[in-house]
Chimera marker file (.cmm) of the C-alpha trace (Angstrom):
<marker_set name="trace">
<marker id="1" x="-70.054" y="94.734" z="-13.177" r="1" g="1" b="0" radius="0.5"/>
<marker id="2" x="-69.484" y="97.965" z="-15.002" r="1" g="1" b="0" radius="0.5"/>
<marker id="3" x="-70.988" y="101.469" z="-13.773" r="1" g="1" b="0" radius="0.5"/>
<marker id="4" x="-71.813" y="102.396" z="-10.209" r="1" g="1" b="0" radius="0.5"/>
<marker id="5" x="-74.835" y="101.468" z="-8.109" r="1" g="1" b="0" radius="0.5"/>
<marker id="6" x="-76.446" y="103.046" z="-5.543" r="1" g="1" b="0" radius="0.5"/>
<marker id="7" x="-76.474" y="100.759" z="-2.180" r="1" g="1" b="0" radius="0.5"/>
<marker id="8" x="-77.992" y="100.990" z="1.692" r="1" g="1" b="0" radius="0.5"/>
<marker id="9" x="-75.723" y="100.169" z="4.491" r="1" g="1" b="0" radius="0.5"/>
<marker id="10" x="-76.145" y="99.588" z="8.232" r="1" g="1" b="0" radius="0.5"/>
<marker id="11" x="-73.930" y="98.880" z="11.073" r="1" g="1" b="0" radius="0.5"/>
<marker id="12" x="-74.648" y="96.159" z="13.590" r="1" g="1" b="0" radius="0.5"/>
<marker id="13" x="-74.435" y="97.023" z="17.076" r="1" g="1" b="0" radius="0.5"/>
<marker id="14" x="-73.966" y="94.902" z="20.326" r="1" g="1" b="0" radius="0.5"/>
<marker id="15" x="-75.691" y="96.652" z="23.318" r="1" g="1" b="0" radius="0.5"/>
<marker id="16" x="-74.965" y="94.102" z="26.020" r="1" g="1" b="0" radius="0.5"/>
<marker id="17" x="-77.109" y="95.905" z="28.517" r="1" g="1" b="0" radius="0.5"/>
<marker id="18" x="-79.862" y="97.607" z="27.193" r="1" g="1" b="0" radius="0.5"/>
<marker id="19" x="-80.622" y="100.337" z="30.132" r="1" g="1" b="0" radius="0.5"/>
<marker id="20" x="-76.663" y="101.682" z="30.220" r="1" g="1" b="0" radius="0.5"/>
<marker id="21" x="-77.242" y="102.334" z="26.155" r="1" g="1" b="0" radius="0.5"/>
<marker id="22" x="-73.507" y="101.530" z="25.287" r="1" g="1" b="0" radius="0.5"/>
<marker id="23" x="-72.624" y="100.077" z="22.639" r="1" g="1" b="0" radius="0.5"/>
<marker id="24" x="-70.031" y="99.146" z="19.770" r="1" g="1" b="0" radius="0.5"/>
<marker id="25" x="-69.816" y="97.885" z="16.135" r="1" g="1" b="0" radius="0.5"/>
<marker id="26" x="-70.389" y="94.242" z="15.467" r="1" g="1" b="0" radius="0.5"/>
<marker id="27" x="-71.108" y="94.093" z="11.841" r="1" g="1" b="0" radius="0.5"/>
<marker id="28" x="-72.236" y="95.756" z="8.668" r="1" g="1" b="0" radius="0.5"/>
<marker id="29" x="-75.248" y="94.790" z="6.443" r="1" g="1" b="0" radius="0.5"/>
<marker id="30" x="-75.633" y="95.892" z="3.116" r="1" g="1" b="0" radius="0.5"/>
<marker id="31" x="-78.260" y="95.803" z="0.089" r="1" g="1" b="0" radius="0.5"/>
<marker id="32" x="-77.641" y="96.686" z="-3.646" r="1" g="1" b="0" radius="0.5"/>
<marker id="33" x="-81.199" y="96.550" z="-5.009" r="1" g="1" b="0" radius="0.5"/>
<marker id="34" x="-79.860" y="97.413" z="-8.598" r="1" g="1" b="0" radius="0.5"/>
<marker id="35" x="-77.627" y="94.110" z="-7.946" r="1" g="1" b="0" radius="0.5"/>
<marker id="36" x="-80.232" y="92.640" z="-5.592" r="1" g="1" b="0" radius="0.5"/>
<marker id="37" x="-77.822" y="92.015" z="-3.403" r="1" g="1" b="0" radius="0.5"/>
<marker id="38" x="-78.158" y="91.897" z="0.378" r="1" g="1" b="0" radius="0.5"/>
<marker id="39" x="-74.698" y="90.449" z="2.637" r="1" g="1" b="0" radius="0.5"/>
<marker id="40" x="-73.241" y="91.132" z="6.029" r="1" g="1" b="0" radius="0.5"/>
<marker id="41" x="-69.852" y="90.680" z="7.770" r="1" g="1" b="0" radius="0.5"/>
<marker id="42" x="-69.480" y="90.414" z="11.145" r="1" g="1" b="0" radius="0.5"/>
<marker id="43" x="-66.595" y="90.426" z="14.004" r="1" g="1" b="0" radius="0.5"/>
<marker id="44" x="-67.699" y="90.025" z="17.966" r="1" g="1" b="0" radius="0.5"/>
<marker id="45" x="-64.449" y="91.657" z="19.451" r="1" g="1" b="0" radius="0.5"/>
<marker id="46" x="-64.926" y="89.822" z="22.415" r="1" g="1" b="0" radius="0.5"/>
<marker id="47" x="-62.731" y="92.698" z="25.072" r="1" g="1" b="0" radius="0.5"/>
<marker id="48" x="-64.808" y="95.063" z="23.745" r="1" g="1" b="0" radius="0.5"/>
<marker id="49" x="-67.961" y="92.870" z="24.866" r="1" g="1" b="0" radius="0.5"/>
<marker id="50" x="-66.021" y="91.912" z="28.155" r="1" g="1" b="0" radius="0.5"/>
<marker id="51" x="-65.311" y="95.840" z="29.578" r="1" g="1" b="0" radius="0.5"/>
<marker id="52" x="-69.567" y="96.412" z="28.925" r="1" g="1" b="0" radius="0.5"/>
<marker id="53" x="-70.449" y="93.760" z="30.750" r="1" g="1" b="0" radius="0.5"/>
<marker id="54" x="-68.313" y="91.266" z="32.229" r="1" g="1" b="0" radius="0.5"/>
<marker id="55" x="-71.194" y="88.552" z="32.346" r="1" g="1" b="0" radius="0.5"/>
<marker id="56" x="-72.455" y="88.563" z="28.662" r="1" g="1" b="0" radius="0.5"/>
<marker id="57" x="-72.498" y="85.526" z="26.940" r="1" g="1" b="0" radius="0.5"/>
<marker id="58" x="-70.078" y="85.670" z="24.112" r="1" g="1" b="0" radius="0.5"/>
<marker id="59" x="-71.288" y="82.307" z="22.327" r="1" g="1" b="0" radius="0.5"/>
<marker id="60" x="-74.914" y="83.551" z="22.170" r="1" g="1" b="0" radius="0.5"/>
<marker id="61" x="-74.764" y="87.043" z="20.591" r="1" g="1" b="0" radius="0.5"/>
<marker id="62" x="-72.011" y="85.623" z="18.298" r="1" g="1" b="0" radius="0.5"/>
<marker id="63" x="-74.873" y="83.150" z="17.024" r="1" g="1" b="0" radius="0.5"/>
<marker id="64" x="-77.472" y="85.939" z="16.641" r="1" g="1" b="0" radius="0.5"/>
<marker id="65" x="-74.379" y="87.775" z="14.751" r="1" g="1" b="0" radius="0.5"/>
<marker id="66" x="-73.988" y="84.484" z="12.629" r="1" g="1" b="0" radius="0.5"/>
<marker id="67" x="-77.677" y="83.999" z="11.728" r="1" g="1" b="0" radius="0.5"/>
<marker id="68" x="-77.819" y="87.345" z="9.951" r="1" g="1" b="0" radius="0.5"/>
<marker id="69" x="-75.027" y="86.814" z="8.285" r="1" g="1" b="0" radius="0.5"/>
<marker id="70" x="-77.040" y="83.805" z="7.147" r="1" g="1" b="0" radius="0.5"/>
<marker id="71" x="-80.181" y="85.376" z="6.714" r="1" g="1" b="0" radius="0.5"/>
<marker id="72" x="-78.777" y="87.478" z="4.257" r="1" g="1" b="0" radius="0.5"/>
<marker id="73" x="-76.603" y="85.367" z="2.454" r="1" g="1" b="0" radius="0.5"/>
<marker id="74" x="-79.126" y="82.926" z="1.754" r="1" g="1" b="0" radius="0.5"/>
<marker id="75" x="-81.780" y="82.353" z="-0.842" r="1" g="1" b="0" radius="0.5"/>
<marker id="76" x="-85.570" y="82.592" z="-0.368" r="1" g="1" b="0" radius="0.5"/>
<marker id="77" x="-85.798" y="78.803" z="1.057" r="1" g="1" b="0" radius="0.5"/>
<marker id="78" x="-82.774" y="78.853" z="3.168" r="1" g="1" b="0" radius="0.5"/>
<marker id="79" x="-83.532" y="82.317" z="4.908" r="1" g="1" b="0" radius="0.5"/>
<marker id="80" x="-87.018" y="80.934" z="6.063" r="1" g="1" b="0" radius="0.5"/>
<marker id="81" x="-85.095" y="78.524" z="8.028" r="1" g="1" b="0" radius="0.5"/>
<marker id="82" x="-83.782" y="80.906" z="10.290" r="1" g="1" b="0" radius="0.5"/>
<marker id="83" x="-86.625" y="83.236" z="10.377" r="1" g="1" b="0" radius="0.5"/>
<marker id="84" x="-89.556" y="81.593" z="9.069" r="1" g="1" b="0" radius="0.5"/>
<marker id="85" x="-91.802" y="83.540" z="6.765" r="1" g="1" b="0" radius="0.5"/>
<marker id="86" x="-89.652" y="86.800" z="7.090" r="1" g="1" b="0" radius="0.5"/>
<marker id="87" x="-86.609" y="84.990" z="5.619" r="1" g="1" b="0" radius="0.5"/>
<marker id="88" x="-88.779" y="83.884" z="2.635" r="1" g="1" b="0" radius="0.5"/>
<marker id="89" x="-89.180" y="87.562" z="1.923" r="1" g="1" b="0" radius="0.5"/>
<marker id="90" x="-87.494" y="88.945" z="-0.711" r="1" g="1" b="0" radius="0.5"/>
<marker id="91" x="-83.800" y="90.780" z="0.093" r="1" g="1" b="0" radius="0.5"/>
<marker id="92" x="-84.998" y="94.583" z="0.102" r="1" g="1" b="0" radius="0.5"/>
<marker id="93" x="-87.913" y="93.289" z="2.856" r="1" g="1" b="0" radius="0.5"/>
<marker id="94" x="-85.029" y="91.486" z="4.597" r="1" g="1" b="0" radius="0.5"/>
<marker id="95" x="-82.884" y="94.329" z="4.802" r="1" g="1" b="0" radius="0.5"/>
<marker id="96" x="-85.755" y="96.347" z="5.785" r="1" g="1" b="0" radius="0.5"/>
<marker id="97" x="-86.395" y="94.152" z="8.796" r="1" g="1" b="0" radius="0.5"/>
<marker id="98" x="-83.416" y="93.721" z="10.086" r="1" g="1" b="0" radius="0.5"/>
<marker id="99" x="-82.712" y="97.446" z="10.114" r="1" g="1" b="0" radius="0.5"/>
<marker id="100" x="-85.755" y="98.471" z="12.284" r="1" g="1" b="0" radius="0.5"/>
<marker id="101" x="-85.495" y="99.458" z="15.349" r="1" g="1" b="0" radius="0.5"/>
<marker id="102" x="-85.384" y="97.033" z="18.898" r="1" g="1" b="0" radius="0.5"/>
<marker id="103" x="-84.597" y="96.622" z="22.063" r="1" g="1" b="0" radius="0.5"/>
<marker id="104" x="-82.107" y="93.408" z="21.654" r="1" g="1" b="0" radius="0.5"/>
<marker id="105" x="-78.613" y="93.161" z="21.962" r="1" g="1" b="0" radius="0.5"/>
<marker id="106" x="-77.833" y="92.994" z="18.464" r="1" g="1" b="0" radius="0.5"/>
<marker id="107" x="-79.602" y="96.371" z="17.016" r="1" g="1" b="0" radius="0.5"/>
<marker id="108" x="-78.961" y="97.824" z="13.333" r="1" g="1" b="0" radius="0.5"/>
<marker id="109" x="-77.834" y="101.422" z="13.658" r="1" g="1" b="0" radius="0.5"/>
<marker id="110" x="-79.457" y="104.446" z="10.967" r="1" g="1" b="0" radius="0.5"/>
<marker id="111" x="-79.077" y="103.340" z="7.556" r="1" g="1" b="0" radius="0.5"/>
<marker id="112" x="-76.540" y="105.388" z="5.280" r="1" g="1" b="0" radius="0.5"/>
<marker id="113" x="-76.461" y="105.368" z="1.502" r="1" g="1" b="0" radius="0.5"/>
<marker id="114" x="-73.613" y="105.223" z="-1.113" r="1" g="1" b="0" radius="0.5"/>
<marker id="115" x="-72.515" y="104.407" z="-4.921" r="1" g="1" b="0" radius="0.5"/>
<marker id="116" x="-70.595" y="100.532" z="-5.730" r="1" g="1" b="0" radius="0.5"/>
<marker id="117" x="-69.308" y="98.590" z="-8.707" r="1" g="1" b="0" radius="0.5"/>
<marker id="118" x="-68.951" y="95.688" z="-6.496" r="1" g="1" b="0" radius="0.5"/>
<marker id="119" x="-71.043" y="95.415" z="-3.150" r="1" g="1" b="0" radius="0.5"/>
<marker id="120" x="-69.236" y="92.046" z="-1.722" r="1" g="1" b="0" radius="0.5"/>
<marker id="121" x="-65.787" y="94.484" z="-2.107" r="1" g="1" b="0" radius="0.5"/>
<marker id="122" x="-67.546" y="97.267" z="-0.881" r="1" g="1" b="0" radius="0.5"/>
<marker id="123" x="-68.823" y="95.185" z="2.417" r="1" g="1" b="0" radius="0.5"/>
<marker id="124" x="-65.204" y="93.939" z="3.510" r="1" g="1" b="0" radius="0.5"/>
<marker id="125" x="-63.909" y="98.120" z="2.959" r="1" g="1" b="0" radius="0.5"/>
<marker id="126" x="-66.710" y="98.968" z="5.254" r="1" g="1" b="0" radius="0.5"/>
<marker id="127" x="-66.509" y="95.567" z="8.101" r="1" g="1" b="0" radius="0.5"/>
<marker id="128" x="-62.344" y="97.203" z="8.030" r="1" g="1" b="0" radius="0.5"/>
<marker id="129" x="-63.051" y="100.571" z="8.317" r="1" g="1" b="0" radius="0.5"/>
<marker id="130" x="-65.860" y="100.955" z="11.048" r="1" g="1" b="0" radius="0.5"/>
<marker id="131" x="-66.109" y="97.595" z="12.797" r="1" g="1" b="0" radius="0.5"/>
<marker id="132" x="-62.843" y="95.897" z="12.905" r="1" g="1" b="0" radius="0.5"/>
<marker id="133" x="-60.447" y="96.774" z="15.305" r="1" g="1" b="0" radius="0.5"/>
<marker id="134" x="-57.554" y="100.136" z="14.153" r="1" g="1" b="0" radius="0.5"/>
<marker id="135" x="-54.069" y="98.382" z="13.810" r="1" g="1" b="0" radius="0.5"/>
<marker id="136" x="-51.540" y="99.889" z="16.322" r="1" g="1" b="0" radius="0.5"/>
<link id1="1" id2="2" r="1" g="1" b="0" radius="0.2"/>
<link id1="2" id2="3" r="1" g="1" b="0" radius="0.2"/>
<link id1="3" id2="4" r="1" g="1" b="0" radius="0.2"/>
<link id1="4" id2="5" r="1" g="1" b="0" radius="0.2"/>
<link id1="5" id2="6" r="1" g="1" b="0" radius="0.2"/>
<link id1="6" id2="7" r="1" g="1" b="0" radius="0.2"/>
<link id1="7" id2="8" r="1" g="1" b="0" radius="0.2"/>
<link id1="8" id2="9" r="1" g="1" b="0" radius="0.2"/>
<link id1="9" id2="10" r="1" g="1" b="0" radius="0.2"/>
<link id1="10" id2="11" r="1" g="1" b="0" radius="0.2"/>
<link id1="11" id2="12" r="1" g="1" b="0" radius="0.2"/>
<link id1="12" id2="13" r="1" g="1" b="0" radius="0.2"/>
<link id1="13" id2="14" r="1" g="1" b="0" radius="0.2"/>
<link id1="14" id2="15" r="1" g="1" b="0" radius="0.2"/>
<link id1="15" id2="16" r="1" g="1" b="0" radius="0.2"/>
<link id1="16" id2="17" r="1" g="1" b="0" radius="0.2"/>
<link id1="17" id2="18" r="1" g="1" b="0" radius="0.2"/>
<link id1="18" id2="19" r="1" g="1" b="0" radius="0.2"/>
<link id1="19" id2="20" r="1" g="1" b="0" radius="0.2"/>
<link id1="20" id2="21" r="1" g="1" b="0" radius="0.2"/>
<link id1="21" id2="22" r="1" g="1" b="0" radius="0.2"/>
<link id1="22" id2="23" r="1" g="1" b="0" radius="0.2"/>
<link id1="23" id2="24" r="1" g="1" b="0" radius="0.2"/>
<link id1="24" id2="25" r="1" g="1" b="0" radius="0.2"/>
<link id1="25" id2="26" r="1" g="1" b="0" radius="0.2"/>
<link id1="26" id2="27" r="1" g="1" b="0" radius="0.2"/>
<link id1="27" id2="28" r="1" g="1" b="0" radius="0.2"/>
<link id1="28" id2="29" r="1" g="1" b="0" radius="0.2"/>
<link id1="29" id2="30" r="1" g="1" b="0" radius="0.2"/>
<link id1="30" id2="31" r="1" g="1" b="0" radius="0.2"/>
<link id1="31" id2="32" r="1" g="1" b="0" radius="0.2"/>
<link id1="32" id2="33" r="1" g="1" b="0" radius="0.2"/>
<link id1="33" id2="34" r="1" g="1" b="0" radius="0.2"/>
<link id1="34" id2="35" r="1" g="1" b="0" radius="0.2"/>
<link id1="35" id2="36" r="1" g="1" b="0" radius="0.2"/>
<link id1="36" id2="37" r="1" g="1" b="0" radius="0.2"/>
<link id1="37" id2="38" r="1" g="1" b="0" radius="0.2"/>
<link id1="38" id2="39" r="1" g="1" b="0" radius="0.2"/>
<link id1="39" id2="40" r="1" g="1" b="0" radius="0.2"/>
<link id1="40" id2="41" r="1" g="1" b="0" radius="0.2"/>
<link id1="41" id2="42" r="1" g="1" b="0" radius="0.2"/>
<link id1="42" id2="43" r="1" g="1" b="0" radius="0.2"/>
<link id1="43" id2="44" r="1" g="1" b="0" radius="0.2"/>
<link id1="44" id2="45" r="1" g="1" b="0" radius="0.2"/>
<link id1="45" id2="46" r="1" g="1" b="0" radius="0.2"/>
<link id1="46" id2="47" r="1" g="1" b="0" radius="0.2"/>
<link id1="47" id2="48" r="1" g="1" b="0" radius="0.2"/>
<link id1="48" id2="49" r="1" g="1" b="0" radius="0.2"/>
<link id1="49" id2="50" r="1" g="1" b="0" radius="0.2"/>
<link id1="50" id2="51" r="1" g="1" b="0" radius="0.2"/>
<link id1="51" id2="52" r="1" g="1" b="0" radius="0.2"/>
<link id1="52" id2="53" r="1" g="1" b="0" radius="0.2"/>
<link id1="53" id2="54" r="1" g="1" b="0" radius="0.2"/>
<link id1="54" id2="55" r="1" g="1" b="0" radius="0.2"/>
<link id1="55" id2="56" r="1" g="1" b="0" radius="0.2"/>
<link id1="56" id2="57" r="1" g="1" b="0" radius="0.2"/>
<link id1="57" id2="58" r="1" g="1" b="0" radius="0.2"/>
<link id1="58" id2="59" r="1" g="1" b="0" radius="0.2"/>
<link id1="59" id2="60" r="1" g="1" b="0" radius="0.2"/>
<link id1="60" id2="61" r="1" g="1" b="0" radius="0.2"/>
<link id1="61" id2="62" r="1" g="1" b="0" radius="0.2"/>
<link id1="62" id2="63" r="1" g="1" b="0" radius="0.2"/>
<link id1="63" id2="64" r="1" g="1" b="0" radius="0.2"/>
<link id1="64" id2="65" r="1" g="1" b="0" radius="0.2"/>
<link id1="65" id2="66" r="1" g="1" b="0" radius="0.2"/>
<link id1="66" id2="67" r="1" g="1" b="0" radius="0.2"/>
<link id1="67" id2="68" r="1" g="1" b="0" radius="0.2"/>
<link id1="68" id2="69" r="1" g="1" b="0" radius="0.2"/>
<link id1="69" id2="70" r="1" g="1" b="0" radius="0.2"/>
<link id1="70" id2="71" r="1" g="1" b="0" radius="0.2"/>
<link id1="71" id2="72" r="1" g="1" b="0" radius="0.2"/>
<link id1="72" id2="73" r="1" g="1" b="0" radius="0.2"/>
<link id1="73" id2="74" r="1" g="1" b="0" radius="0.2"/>
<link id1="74" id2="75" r="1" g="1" b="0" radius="0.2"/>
<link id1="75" id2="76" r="1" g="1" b="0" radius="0.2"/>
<link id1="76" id2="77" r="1" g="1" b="0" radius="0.2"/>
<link id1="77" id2="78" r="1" g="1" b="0" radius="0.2"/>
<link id1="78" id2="79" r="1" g="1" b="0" radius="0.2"/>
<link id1="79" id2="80" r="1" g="1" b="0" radius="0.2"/>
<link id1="80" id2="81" r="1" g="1" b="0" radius="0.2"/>
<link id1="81" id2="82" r="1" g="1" b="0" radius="0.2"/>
<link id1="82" id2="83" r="1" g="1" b="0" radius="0.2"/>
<link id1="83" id2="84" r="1" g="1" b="0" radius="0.2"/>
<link id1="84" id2="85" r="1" g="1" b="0" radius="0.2"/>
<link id1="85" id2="86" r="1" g="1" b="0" radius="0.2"/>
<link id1="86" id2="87" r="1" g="1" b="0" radius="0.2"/>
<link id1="87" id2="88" r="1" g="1" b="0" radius="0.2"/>
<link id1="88" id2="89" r="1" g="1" b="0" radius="0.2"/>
<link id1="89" id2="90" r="1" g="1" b="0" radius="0.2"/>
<link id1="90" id2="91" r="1" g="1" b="0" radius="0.2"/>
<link id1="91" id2="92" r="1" g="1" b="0" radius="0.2"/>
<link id1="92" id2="93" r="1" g="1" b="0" radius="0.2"/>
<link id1="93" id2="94" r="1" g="1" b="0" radius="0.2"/>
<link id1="94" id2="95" r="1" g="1" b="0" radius="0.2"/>
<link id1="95" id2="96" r="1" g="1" b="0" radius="0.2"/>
<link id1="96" id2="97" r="1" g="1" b="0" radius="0.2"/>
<link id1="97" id2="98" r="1" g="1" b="0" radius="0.2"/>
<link id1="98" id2="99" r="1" g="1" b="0" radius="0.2"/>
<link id1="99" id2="100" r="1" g="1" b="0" radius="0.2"/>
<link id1="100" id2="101" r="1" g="1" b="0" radius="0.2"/>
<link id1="101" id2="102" r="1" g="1" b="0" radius="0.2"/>
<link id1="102" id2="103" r="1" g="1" b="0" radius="0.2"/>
<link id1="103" id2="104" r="1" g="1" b="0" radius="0.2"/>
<link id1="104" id2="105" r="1" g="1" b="0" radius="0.2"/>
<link id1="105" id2="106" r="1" g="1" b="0" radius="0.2"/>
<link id1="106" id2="107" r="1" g="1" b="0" radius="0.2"/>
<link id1="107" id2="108" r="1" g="1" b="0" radius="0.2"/>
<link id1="108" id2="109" r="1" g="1" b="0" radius="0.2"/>
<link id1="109" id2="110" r="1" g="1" b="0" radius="0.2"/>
<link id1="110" id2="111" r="1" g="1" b="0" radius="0.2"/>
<link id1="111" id2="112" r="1" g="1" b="0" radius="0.2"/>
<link id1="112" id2="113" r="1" g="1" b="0" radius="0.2"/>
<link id1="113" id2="114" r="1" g="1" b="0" radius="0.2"/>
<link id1="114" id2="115" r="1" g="1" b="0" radius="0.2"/>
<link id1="115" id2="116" r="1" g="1" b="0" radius="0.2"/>
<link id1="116" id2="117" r="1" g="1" b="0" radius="0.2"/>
<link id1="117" id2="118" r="1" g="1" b="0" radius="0.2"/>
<link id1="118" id2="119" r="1" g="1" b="0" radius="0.2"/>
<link id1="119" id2="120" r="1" g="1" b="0" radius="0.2"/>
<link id1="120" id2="121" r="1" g="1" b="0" radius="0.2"/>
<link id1="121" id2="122" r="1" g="1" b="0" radius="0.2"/>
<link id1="122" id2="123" r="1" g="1" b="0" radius="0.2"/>
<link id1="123" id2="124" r="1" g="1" b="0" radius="0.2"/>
<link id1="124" id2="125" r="1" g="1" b="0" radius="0.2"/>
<link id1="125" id2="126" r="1" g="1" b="0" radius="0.2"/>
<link id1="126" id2="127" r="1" g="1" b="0" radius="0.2"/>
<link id1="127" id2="128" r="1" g="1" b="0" radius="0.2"/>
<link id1="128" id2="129" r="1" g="1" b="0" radius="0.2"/>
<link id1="129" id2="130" r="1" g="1" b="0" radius="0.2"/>
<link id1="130" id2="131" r="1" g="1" b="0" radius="0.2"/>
<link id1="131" id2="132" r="1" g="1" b="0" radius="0.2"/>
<link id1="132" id2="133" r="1" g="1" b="0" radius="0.2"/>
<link id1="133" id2="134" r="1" g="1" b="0" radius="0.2"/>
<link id1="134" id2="135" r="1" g="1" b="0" radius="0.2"/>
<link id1="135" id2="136" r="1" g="1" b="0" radius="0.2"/>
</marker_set>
């Protein structure tokens, strides 16, 4: 890949109880139309879920975490198997949907922009640098 491409990127957000509105970073999805590429890293930091709220379930959100990693990692075929006719859409609808607003535990924050060479390298900088936990 030579040259730079413009790409969206959103942050995924656990809110394990909706009405207190807190919240932390769970994940990042991104989309490269130029590259038509859509991908998303995740990481559940499970203490961080724990000091919200003591009685979320851990194994559940980390499965709606896992099935948009899925979702966008997939083709066409494969994506409609999580999602039905949404995940047959193509990636830029994807992204679109999965960054719009809800009420759910997992929630996509406001979408930011930037410039890549490589979107899959550009993903892991971004998972390290605003979801995964700071080294001590």
């Amino acid at each position: 890949m030579t040259g730079r491409h413009a790409f969206e990127y959103a942050l995924l957000r656990v809110v394990p109880r909706i009405e207190r509105g807190e919240a932390f970073n769970a994940g990042v999805l991104l989309y490269c139309r130029p590259l038509d590429y859509l991908g998303a890293r995740v990481h559940l930091d499970r203490h961080r879920l724990a000091a919200l709220d003591p009685d979320a379930d851990g194994v559940v959100i980390g499965r709606a975490l896992d099935a948009v990693v899925a979702m966008c990692g997939a083709g066409r075929a494969e994506a409609a198997r999580y999602s039905g006719p949404a995940g047959a859409e193509d990636r830029g609808r994807r992204f679109r949907r999965l960054t719009a607003p809800r009420s759910t535990i997992v929630q996509a924050g406001p979408v930011h922009t930037g410039l890549t060479a490589d979107p899959k390298t550009e993903l892991d900088r971004l998972l390290e640098s605003l979801v995964l936990p700071l080294s001590t």
